[in-house]
C-alpha positions in Angstrom: 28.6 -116.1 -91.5 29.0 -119.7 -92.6 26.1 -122.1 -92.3 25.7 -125.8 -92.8 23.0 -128.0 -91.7 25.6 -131.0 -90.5 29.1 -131.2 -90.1 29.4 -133.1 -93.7 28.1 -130.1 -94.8 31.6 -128.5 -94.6 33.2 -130.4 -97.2 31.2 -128.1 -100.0 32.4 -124.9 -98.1 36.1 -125.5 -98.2 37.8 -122.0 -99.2 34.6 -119.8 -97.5 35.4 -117.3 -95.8 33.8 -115.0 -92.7 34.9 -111.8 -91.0 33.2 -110.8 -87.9 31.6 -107.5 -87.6 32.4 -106.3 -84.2 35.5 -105.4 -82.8 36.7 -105.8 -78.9 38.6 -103.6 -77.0 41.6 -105.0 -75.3 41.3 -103.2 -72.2 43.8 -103.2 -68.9 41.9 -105.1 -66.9 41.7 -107.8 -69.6 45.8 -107.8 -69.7 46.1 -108.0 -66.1 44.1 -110.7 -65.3 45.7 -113.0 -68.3 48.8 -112.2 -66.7 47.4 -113.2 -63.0 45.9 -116.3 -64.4 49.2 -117.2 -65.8 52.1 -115.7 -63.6 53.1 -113.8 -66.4 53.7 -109.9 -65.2 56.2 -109.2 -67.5 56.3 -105.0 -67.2 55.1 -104.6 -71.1 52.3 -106.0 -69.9 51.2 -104.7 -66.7 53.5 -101.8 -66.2 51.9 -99.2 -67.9 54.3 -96.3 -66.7 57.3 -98.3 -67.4 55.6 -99.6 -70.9 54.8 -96.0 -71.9 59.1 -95.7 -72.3 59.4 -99.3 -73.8 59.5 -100.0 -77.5 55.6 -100.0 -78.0 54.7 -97.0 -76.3 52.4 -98.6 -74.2 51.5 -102.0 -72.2 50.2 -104.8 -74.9 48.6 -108.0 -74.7 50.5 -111.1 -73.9 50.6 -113.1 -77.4 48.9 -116.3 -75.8 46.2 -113.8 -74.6 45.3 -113.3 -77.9 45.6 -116.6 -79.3 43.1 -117.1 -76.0 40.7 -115.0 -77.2 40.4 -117.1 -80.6 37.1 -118.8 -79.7 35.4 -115.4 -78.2 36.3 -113.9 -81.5 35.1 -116.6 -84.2 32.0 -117.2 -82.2 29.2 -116.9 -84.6 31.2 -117.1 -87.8 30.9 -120.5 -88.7 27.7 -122.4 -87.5 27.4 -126.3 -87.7 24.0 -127.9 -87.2 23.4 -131.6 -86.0 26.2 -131.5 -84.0 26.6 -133.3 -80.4 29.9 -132.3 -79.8 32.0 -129.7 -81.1 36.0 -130.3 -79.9 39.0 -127.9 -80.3 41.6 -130.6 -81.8 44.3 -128.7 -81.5 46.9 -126.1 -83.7 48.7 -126.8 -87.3 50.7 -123.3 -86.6 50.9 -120.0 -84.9 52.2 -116.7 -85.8 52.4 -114.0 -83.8 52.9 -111.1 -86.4 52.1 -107.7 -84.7 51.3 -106.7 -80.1 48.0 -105.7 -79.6 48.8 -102.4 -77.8 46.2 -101.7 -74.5 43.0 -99.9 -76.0 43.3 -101.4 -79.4 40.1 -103.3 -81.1 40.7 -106.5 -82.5 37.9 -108.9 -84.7 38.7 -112.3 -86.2 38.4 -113.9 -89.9 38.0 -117.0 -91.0 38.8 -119.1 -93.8 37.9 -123.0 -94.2 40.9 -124.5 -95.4 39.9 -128.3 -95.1 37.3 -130.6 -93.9 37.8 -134.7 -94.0 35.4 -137.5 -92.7 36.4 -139.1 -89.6 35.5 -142.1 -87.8 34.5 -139.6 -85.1 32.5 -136.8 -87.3 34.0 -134.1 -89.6 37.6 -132.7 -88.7 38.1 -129.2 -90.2 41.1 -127.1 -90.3 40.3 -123.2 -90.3 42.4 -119.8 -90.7 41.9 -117.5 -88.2 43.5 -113.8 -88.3 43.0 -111.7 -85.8 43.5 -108.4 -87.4 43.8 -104.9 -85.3 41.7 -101.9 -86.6 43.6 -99.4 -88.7 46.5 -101.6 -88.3 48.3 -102.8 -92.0 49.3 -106.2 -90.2 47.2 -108.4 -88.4 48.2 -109.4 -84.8 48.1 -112.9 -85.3 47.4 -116.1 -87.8 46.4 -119.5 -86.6 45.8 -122.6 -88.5 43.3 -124.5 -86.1 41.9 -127.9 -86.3 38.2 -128.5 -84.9 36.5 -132.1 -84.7 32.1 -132.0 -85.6 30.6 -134.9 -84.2 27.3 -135.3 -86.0 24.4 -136.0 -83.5 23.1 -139.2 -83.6 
């Protein structure tokens, strides 16, 4: 983990880095109710039977499901103090790299590639991969941008 007292404590961690230590299944039920939520039942993902004869042998997470579950999954692995609000600003880039087949454990990383003073707080621009245990590639990268506003 990654710990600052204030959000201008992040420019002197720029380049840090933090993996997380547990790993969540990407169960079914998980699949199924991204797709519900989003009118997205594409058969990979919701049709196991006809998945099992697709090119991945199995049903596998939507891609934006896993981008999704970027916040559950880098919760804890950078900590801010003195902060009133904490804002997700947005996305420098996306890859999707590799499906996260149904049953598969996934856990994040993170690197802090930036931090500059704003007139609002402390923008800072992180790495996150989400990798898939045993896997050689991870299942996604994302540059993403989060605004610190220092309490006041």
């Amino acid at each position: 983990m990654i710990a600052v007292a204030t959000p201008a404590g992040l420019l002197d961690v720029v380049g840090r880095s933090a993996t997380a230590a547990s790993w969540l299944t990407i169960e079914q039920d998980r699949i199924d109710a991204f797709a519900d939520a989003t009118d997205d039942h594409q058969w990979i993902h919701v049709d196991p039977s006809r998945a099992a004869q697709g090119p991945f042998g199995a049903t596998v997470a939507h891609g934006y499901l896993t981008l999704s579950l970027v916040p559950r999954l880098t919760d804890g692995l950078v900590e801010v103090g003195g902060t009133d609000l904490v804002v997700n600003y947005g996305l420098d880039r996306v890859r999707f790299v590799q499906p996260v087949v149904v049953g598969s454990r996934v856990r994040a990383s993170t690197t802090i590639r930036s931090a500059e003073p704003t007139a609002q707080g402390v923008r800072a621009g992180f790495t996150v991969t989400i990798e898939i245990e045993g896997a050689g590639k991870p299942a996604l990268v994302a540059d993403t941008v989060v605004l610190y506003v220092a309490a006041h």
